[in-house]
C-alpha positions in Angstrom: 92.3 40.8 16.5 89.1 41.3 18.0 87.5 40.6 21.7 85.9 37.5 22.0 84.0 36.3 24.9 84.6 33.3 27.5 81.5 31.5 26.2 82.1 32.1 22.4 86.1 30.8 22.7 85.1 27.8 24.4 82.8 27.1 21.5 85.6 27.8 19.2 88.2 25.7 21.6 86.3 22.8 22.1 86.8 20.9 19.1 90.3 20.3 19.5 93.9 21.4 20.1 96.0 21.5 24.0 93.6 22.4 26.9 96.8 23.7 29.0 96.9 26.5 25.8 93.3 27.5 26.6 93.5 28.0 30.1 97.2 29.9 30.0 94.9 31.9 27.3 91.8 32.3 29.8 94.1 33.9 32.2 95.4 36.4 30.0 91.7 37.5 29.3 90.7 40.7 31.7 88.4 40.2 34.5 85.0 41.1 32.6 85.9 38.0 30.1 87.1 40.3 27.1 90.4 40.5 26.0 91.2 44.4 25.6 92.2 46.3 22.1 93.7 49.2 22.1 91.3 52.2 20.9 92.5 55.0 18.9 90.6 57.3 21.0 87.7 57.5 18.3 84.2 58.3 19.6 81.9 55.9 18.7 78.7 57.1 17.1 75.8 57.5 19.5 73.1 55.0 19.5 69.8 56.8 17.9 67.3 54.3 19.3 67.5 51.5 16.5 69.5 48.9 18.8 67.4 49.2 21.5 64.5 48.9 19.7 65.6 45.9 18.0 67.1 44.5 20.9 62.9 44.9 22.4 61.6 43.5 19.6 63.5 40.0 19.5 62.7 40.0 23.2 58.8 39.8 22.3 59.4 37.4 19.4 61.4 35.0 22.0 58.8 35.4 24.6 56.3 35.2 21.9 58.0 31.9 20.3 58.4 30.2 23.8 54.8 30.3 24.6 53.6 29.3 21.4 56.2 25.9 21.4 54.9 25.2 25.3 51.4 26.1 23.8 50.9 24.4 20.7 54.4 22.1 20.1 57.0 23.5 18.0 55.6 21.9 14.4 52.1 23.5 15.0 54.0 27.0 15.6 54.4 29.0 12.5 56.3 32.2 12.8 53.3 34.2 11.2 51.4 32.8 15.0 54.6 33.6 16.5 54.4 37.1 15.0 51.0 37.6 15.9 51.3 36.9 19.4 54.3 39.7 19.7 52.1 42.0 18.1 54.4 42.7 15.2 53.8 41.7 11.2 55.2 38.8 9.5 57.3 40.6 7.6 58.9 42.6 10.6 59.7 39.0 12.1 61.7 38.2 9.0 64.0 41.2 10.0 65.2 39.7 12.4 64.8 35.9 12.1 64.8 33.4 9.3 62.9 30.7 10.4 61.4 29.2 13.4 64.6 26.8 13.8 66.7 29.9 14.8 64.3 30.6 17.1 64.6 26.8 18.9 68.6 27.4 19.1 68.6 30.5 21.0 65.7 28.6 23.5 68.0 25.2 23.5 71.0 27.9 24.0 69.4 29.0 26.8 68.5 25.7 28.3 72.0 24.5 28.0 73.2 27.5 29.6 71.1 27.1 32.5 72.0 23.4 33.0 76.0 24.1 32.8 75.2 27.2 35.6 73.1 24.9 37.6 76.2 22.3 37.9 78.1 24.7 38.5 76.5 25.7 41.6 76.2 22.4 42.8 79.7 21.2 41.4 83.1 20.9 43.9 86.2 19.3 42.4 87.0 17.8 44.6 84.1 15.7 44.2 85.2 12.5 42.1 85.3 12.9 38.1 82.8 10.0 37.7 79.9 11.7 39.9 80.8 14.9 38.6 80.3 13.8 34.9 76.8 12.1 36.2 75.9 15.4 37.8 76.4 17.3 34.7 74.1 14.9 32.7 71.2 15.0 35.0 71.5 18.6 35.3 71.2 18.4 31.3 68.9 15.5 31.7 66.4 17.6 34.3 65.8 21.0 31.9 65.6 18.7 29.0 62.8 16.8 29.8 61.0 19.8 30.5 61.0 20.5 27.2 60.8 17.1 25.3 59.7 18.6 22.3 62.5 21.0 21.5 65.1 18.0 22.6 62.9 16.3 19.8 63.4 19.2 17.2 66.7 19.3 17.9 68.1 16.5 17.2 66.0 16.3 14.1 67.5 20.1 13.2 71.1 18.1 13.4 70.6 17.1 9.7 67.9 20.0 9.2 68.5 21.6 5.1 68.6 24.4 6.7 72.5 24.9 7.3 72.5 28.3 9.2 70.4 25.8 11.8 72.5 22.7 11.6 75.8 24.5 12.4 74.1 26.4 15.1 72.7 23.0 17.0 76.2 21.6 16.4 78.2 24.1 17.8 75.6 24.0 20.8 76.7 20.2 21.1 80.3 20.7 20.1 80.3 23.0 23.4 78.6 20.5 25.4 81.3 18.4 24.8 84.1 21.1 25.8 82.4 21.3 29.2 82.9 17.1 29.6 86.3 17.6 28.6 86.7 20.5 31.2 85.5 18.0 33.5 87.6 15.3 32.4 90.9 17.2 32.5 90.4 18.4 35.8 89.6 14.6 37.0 92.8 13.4 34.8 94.9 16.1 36.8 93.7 14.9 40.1 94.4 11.3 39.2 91.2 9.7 38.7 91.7 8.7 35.4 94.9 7.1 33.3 97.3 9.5 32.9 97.5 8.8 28.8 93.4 9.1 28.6 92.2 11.5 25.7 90.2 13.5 27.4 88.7 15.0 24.5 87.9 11.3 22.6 86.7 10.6 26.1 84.1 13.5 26.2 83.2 12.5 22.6 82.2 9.6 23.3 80.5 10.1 26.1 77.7 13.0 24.5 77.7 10.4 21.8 76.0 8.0 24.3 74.2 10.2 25.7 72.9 11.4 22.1 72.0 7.7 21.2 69.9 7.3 24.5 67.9 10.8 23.3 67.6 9.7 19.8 65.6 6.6 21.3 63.6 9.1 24.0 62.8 11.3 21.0 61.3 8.4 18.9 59.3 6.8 21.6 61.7 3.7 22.2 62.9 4.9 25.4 60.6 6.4 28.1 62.2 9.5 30.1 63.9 7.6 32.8 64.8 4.9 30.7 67.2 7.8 28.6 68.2 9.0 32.1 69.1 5.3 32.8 70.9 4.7 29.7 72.8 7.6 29.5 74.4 6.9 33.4 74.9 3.1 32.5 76.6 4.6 29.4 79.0 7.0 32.2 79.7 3.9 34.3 80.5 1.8 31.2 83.0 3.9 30.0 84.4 5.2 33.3 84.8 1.3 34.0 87.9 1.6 31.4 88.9 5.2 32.3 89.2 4.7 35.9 92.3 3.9 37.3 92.1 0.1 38.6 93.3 1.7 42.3 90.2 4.2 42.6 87.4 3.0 40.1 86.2 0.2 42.2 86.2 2.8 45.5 85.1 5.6 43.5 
């Protein structure tokens, strides 16, 4: 068995199984979001200065790579530029990257991140599920469209040759659609929504939607608050057949 982190077993979690299982197994986990292992008492070797120095060095090609996407778009940056600007050689890059894509998913990471804290803040459950689920898309929506060029490159890295890529921008969106479930089950328990709702189809279908409005953004069909617009008619569509027929039309 080994520890695994909050963040990294919801991304394992999300794609399917009993959400009561997760959360009996979230409050097993110790306060600082690792499950403890017993240690044999061995000393672990001391660190001689390569971690941290690799740990620096990705730091200057991220902060390198995130100035040269804002600068130039993410097409027109090559990681020999992206080397360059963090003052290290193309082949010291390479050490620790393999492309530019990987580079993007740890920014997109980030961004997502950001958005799911920022909803957080703002978020109280007892607000109804419907705004809630809005909430969370604009939050998305609003960090996004600061960025329209990595949304752009990310939903083109979805079927990207590159496979190390793909699977990382998938299990970006296969988390995005844990948190909607998260959301769902707590509005589901509350009594918002039917009882015998899949919450988990449910959040499927609603990133779906969402996807489909970006997809249009991304290849100039849509402008930006045309997406925003599709993707909360796309919320009140569904929630129009989720809602219970008691609340939806006061909700």
């Amino acid at each position: 068995m080994v520890a695994v982190s909050k963040t990294a077993f919801l991304q394992r979690s999300s794609g399917g199984g009993s959400l009561q299982i997760y959360a009996i197994l979230f409050a097993l986990m110790q306060p600082d979001g690792y499950a403890r292992i017993p240690t044999s008492g061995a000393e672990h070797r001391p660190d001689d200065g390569r971690l941290l120095r690799g740990a620096r060095s990705r730091a200057r090609i991220r902060e390198a790579a995130r100035a040269l996407f804002q600068e130039r778009g993410f097409d027109a940056a090559t990681l020999r530029a992206i080397a360059a600007r963090a003052g290290m050689g193309a082949s010291s890059v390479y050490r620790h990257v393999q492309s530019k894509h990987e580079l993007l998913v740890l920014e997109l990471a980030d961004l997502q991140e950001e958005a799911w804290l920022d909803f957080r803040r703002q978020d109280t459950r007892t607000t109804a599920t419907r705004e809630r689920v809005q909430r969370f898309f604009q939050s998305q929506h609003e960090l996004l469209a600061r960025y329209p060029d990595l949304t752009v490159i990310a939903i083109r890295a979805t079927t990207y040759l590159d496979s190390r890529v793909s699977k990382r921008v998938l299990a970006l969106n296969d988390r995005t659609i844990g948190l909607l479930a998260e959301i769902l089950q707590g509005g589901r328990a509350r009594g918002d929504l039917d009882p015998g709702v899949d919450v988990l189809a449910a959040a499927h279908a609603l990133f779906h939607g969402a996807i489909g409005a970006r997809i249009s953004w991304a290849n100039g069909l849509l402008s930006e608050g045309a997406c925003r617009t599709a993707i909360e008619g796309t919320v009140e569509l569904l929630f129009s057949g989720l809602g219970r027929a008691s609340v939806a039309r006061v909700r």
